[in-house]
NUPAVEX-742497 format. One record per residue (C-alpha): residue in three letters; z, y, x. Coordinates in steps of 0.1 Angstrom, whole numbers, m for minus. Each point is the difference from the previous one (the first is absolute). Layout:
// residues N
   resn      up   north    east
    ALA       Z       Y       X
...
END
This chain:
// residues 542
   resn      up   north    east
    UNK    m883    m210    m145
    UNK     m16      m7     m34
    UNK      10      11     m30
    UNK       6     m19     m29
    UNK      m8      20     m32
    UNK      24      10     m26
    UNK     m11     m24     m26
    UNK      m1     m31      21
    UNK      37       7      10
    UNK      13       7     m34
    UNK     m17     m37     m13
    UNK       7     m17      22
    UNK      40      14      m9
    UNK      m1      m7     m32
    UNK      m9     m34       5
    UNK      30     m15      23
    UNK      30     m13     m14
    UNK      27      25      m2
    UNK      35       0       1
    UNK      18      m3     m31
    UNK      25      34       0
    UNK     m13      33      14
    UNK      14      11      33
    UNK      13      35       0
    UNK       1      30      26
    UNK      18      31     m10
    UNK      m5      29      28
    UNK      27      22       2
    UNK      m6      37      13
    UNK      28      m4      28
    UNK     m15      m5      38
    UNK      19     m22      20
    UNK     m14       9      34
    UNK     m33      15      19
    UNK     m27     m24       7
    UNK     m10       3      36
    UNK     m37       8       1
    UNK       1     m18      36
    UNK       6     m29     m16
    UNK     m31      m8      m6
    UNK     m11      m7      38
    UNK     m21     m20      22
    UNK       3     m14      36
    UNK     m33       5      25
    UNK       5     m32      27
    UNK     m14      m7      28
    UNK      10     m36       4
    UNK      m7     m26      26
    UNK      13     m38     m11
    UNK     m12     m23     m29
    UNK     m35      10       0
    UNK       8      30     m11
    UNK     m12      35      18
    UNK      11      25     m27
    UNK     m17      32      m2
    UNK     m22       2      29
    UNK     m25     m29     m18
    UNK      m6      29     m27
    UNK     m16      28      20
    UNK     m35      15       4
    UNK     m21       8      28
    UNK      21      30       7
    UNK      35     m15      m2
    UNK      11      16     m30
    UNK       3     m23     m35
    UNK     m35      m9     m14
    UNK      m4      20     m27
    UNK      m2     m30     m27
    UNK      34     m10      17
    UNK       7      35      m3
    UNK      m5       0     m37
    UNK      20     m32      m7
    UNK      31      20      14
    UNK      m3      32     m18
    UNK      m5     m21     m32
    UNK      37     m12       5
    UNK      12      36       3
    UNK      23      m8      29
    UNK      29      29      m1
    UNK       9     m10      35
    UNK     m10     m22      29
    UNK      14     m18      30
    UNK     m15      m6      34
    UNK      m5     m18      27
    UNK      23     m23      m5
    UNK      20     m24      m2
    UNK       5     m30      22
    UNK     m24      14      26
    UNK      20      34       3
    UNK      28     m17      20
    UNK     m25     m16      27
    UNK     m23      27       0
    UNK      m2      36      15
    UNK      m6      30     m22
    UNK     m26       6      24
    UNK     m18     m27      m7
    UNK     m14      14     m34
    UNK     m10      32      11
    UNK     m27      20       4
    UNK      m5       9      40
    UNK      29     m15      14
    UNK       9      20      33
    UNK      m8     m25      29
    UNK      33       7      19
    UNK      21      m7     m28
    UNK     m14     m30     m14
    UNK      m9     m32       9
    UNK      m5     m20     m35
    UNK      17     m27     m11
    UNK     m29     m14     m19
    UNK      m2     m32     m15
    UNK     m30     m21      m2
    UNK       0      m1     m41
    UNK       2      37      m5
    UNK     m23      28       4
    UNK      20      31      m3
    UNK     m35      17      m9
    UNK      21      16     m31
    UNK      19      25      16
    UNK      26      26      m8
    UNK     m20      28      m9
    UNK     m23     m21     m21
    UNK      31      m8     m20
    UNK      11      34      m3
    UNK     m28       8     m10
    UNK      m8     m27     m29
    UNK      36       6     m13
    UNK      m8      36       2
    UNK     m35      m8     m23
    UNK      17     m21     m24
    UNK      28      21     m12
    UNK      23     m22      21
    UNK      39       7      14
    UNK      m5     m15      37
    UNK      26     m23      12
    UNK      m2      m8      40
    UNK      19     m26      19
    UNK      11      m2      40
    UNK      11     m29      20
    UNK      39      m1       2
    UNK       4     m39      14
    UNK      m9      14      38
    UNK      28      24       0
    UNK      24     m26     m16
    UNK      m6     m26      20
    UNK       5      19      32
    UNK     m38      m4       8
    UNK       0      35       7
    UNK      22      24       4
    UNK      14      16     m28
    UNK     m10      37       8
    UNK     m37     m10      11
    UNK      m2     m20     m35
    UNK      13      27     m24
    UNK     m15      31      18
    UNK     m36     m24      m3
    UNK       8      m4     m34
    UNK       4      36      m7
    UNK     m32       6      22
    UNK     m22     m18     m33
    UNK      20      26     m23
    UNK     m11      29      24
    UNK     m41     m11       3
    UNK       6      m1     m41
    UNK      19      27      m9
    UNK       4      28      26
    UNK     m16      31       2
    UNK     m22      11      26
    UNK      25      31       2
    UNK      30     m11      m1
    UNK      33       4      21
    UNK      m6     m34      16
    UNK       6     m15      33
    UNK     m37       0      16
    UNK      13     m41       3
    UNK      m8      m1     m39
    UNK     m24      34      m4
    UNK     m22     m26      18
    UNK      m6     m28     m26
    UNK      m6      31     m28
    UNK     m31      11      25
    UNK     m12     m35      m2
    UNK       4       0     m38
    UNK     m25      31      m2
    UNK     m20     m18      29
    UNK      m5     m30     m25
    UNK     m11      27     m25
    UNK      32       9     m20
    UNK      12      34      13
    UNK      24       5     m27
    UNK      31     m25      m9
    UNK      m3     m25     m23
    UNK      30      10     m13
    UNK      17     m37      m2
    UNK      34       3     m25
    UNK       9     m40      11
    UNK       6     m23      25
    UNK      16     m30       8
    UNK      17     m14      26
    UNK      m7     m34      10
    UNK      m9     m30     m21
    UNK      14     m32     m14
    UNK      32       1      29
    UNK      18     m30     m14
    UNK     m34     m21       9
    UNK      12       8      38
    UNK      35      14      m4
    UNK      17     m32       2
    UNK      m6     m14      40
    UNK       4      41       8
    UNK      37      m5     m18
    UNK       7     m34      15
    UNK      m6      17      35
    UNK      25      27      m6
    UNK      23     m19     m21
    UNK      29      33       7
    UNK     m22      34      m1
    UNK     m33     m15     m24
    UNK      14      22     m34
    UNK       4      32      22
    UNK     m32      m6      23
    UNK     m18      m1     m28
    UNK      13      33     m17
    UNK      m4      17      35
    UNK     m33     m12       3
    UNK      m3      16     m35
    UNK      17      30       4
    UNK     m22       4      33
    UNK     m35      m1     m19
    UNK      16      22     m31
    UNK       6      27      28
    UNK     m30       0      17
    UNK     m24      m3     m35
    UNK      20      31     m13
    UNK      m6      22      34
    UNK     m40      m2     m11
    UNK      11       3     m34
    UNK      31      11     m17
    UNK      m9      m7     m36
    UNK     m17     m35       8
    UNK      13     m24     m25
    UNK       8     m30      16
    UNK       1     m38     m11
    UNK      17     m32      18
    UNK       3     m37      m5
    UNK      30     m12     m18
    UNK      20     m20      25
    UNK      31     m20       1
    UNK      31      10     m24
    UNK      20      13      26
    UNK     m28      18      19
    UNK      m7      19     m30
    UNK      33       8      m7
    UNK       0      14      35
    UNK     m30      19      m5
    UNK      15      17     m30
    UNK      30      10      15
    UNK     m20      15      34
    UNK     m31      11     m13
    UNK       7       9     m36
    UNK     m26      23     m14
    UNK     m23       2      33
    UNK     m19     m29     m11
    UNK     m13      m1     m40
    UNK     m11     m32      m9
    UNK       7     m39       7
    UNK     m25     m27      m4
    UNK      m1     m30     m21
    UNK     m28     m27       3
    UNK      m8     m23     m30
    UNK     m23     m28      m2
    UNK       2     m36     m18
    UNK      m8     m27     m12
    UNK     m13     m11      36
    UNK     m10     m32       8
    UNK       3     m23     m29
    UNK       8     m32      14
    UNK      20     m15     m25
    UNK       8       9     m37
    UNK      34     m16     m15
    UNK      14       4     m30
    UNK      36      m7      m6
    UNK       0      m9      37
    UNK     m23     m30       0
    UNK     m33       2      10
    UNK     m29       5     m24
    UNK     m37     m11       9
    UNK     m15      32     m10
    UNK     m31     m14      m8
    UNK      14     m11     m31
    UNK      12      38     m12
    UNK     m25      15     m22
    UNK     m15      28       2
    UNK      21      20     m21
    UNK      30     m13      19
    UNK     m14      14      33
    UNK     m10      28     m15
    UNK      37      11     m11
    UNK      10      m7      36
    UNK     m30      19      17
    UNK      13      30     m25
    UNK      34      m1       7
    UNK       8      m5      38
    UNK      37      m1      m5
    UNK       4      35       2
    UNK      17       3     m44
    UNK      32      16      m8
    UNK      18     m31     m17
    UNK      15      23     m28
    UNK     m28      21     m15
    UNK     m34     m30      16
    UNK     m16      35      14
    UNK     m13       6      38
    UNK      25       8      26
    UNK     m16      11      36
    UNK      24     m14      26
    UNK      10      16      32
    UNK       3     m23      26
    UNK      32      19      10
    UNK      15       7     m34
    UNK      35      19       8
    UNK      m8       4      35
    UNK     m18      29       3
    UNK      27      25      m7
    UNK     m12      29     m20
    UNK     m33       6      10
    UNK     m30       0     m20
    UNK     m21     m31       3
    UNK     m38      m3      15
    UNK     m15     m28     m10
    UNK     m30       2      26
    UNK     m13     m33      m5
    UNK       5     m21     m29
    UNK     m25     m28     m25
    UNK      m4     m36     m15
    UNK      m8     m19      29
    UNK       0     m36      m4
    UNK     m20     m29       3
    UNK      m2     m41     m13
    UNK      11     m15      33
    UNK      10     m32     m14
    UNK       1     m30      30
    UNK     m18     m32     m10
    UNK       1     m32      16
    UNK     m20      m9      36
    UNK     m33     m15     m20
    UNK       5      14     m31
    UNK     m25      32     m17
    UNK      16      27     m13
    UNK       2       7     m34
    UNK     m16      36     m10
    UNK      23      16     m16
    UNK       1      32     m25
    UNK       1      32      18
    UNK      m3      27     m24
    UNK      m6      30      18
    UNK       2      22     m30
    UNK      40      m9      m3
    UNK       8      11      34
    UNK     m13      32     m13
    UNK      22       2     m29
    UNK      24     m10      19
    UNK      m4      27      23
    UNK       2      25     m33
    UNK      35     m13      m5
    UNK       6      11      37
    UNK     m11      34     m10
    UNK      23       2     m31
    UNK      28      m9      27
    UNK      m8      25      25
    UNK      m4      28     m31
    UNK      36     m13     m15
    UNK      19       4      34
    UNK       8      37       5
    UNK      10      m9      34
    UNK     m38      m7      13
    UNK     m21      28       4
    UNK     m30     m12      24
    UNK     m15     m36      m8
    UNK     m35     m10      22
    UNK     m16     m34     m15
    UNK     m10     m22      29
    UNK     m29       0      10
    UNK     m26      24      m9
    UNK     m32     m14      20
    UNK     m10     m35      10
    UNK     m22     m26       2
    UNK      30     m31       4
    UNK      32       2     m13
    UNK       4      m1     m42
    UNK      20      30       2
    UNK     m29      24       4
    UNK      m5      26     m29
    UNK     m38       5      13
    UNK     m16     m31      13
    UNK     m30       0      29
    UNK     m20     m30     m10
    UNK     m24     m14      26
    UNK     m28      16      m9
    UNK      17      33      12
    UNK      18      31     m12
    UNK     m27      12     m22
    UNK       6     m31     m19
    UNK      43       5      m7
    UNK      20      m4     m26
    UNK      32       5     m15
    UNK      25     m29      m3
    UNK      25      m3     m31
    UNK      32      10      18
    UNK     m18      35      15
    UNK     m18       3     m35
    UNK      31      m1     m19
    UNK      15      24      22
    UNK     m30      27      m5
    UNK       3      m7     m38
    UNK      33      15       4
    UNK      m2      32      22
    UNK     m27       8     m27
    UNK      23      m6     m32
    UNK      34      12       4
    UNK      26      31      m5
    UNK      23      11      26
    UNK      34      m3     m17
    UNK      12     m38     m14
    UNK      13       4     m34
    UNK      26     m19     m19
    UNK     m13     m26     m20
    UNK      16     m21     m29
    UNK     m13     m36      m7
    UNK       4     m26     m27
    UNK     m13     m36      m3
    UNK     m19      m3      30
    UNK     m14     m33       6
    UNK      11     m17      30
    UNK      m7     m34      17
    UNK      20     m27      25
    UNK     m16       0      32
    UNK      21     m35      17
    UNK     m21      m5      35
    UNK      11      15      35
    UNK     m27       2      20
    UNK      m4      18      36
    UNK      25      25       1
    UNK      m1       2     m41
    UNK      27     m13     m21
    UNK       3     m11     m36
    UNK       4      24     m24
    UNK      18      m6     m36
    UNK     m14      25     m15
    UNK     m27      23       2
    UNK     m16      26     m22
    UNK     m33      m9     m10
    UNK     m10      39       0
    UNK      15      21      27
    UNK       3      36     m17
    UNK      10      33      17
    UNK      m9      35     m12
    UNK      m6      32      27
    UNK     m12      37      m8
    UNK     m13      29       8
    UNK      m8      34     m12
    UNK     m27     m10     m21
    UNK       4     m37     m11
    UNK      21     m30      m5
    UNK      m7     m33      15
    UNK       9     m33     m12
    UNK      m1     m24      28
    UNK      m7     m37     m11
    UNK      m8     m36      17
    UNK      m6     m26     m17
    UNK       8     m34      17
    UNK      m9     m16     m33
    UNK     m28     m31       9
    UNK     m18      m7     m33
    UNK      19      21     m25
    UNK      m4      37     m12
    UNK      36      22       0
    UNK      m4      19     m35
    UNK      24      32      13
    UNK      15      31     m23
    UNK       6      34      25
    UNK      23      31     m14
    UNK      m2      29      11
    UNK      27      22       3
    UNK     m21      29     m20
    UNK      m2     m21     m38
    UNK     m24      29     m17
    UNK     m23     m10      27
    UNK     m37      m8     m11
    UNK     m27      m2      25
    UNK     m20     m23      27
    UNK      11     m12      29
    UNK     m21     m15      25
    UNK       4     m43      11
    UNK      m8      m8      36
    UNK      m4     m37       9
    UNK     m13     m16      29
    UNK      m3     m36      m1
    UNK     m16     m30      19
    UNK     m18     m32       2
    UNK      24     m35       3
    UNK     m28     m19      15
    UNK     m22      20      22
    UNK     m26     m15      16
    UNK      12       8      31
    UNK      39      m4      m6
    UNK       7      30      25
    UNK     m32      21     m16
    UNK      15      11     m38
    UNK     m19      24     m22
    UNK      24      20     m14
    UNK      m9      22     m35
    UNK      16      34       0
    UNK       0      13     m38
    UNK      11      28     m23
    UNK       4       8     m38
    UNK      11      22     m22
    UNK      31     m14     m20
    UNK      17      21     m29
    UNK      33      14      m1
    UNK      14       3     m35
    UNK      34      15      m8
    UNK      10      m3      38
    UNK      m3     m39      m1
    UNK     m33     m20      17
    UNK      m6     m39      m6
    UNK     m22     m16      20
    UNK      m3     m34      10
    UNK      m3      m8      38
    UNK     m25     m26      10
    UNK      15     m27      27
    UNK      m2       5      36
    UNK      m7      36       0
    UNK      17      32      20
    UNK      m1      25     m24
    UNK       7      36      m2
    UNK       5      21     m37
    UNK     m10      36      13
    UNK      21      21     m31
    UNK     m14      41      m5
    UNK      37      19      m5
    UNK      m2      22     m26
END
């Protein structure tokens, strides 16, 4: 990225129009919860449909990430990642993305638009570089939908956690000491020392013909599937820490009451806007060729996702209520939409504005959702590497990996895991701006009000940070921040990252990353936040 210097940023402040009355943000020294550091997460694809082959388009001669690719991710600082999938994981074998397969017990399920060249232990082994929590993922459709037996499918399924995570020495059956002697065949004597995995994938995308066939047994099939892989998984590894799909009300209800405590986290999968085919407003249809920019650029930065009382970001679990007490994963979530308006036979298509930029901020006010529910405590944006889909955070162009890129969504994610405490903090805020957004789109509804800076404080040991997005358009937010400490006179340290509206190539945006010093005096800090900017106040304690 390039940076902007201090004095160009400040100007070019000082010259929008600002809003009459100052904002204010007093931070109160009271935590309100922990901030996950696995929050900030990515997921590692391989991927077979759309054009899109995920990860396995950004590798080098040796099958490991090229090291520009390489240098992309680490400059996200991902705290945890996700592999190999996915949609593939429930038509695919473990097998099939390892190193060595044994001959006997594999015949690969392939498919003609994947390569599986990036395997297991190349994973384990980037995650490992990186500073990154692993999170692997087995097939669970085959043993729910009686394609194989239930014991062959859950004792293969611990078979993947045994090649990981067993020792060459340990009080095994020989059936699993087996796959550990191929692990230090492949070159990995020791474990890997994997802390997560998760069972299955996405099982209301397939759970519903399964539960029309067994319209009497489906909820307690599926717990004894379950309860079948939880068993097996914890004979390789008692302290394994286990993840599974949010199902339907009454499964999980079930799976409470059977399982309890065995398994640790349920899933929750968010994505939106979609497909944008129409836009209505007041339920009548609106030709969105006749919004204007800044009227699709407060619905690009909104998505529907806004707590109605306060205008801030909610993250919404797809099973809100359902998932008993368990902590949430959120292992895949992003902005992912797309203009997909139908025209007449005969008739061009209007171009319409597709500011990449506001997905990103958009995707900030995801963040702020995932740090202000206590209940999630693993998030993994979608997806990390690609060459297709507009979810990727690092993008293979066509002149190869040594050519990628970071896209908005990913960039605003990294900007993040670099700039942020581990405890949220109680915040107080008066005369926040806020805006009417009146258009559903996609899966995105109207919103009557919405807070033109989204504000939320966290902390650690050594500083304060003041969290702030700005889905002003054109006009600067002049803001007043308190401290709870009023004697207080220092620096403190402004992070923004901002990006183009009109890039030349609308998926290519150059994005500015910046810092300055701004001065604390008497515990209070004014400063007055450009438009369309992510922004966070890094504050020294005392």
């Amino acid at each position: 990225m390039r940076t902007l210097t201090a004095t160009l940023l400040i100007l070019f402040a000082l010259a929008l129009p600002a809003a009459a009355q100052d904002m204010t943000v007093e931070i109160h020294d009271e935590a309100l919860h922990d901030v996950s550091p696995m929050l900030f997460g990515h997921f590692v694809e391989h991927a077979n449909w759309h054009g899109e082959e995920g990860v396995d388009i950004a590798l080098d001669q040796g099958n490991r990430f090229h090291p520009h690719v390489m240098q992309q991710i680490a400059a996200l600082k991902p705290t945890t990642l996700r592999y190999p999938g996915g949609t593939l994981v429930c038509s695919t074998d473990w097998l099939d993305y390892l190193d060595n397969p044994p001959a006997q017990d594999h015949q690969r399920w392939g498919h003609p638009d994947v390569q599986f060249t990036y395997t297991f232990d190349a994973f384990m082994r980037d995650a490992h570089a990186l500073g990154a929590e692993p999170v692997l993922v087995v097939n669970f459709k085959k043993a729910l939908a009686g394609t194989e037996p239930l014991e062959d499918a859950a004792r293969h399924a611990a078979e993947l956690l045994a090649y990981i995570n067993l020792p060459l020495d340990a009080d095994a059956p020989e059936a699993m000491l087996r796959w550990a002697r191929l692990r230090a065949d492949n070159g990995h004597p020791e474990p890997y020392n994997l802390r997560y995995f998760q069972i299955g994938n996405e099982i209301w995308a397939y759970s519903n013909p399964i539960a029309e066939a067994r319209p009497d047994d489906y909820h307690d099939w599926y717990v004894t599937c379950l309860d079948a892989f939880i068993t097996e998984l914890r004979k390789v590894d008692p302290d394994i820490i286990l993840i599974s799909d949010t199902a339907k009300k009454t499964t999980n209800n079930l799976i409470r009451q059977r399982i309890g405590d065995r398994l640790n986290f349920m899933t929750s999968h968010v994505y939106g806007p979609w497909g944008i085919r129409k836009v209505e407003k007041d339920g009548e249809t609106v030709d969105p060729s006749t919004l204007s920019e800044h009227q699709i650029w407060q619905m690009f930065t909104t998505v529907g996702w806004i707590d109605p009382s306060t205008g801030l970001a909610t993250f919404p679990l797809i099973h809100d209520g359902s998932a008993g007490d368990y902590p949430i994963a959120a292992t895949e979530w992003n902005w992912n939409g797309w203009w997909a308006i139908e025209t007449p036979e005969g008739t061009p298509k209007t171009k319409l504005f597709d500011p990449f930029w506001a997905k990103g901020v958009s995707a900030a006010g995801m963040i702020h959702g995932l740090i202000r529910d206590p209940r999630i405590r693993i998030a993994h944006q979608s997806m990390l590497i690609g060459q297709s889909w507009g979810i990727t955070s690092v993008r293979i162009p066509d002149e190869g990996p040594a050519h990628a890129y970071q896209l908005p969504t990913g960039a605003v994610t990294g900007f993040y895991s670099r700039h942020h405490g581990s405890q949220l903090l109680r915040i107080t805020t008066t005369d926040v701006p806020t805006f009417s957004q009146p258009y559903d789109f996609g899966t995105s509804h109207a919103a009557d009000k919405v807070a033109t800076v989204d504000t939320l404080a966290t902390a650690d040991d050594n500083s304060i940070y003041v969290h702030l997005i700005s889905r002003a358009f054109d006009t600067a937010t002049p803001i007043t921040i308190r401290l709870a400490e009023p004697g207080y006179n220092g620096w403190a340290w402004l992070h923004t990252l901002d990006g183009e509206l009109h890039p030349e190539d609308n998926i290519r945006v150059t994005m500015d990353e910046e810092k300055r010093a701004i001065p604390i005096t008497n515990g209070t800090i004014k400063l007055n936040l450009p438009p369309r900017v992510i922004a966070a106040l890094q504050i020294p304690k005392p």
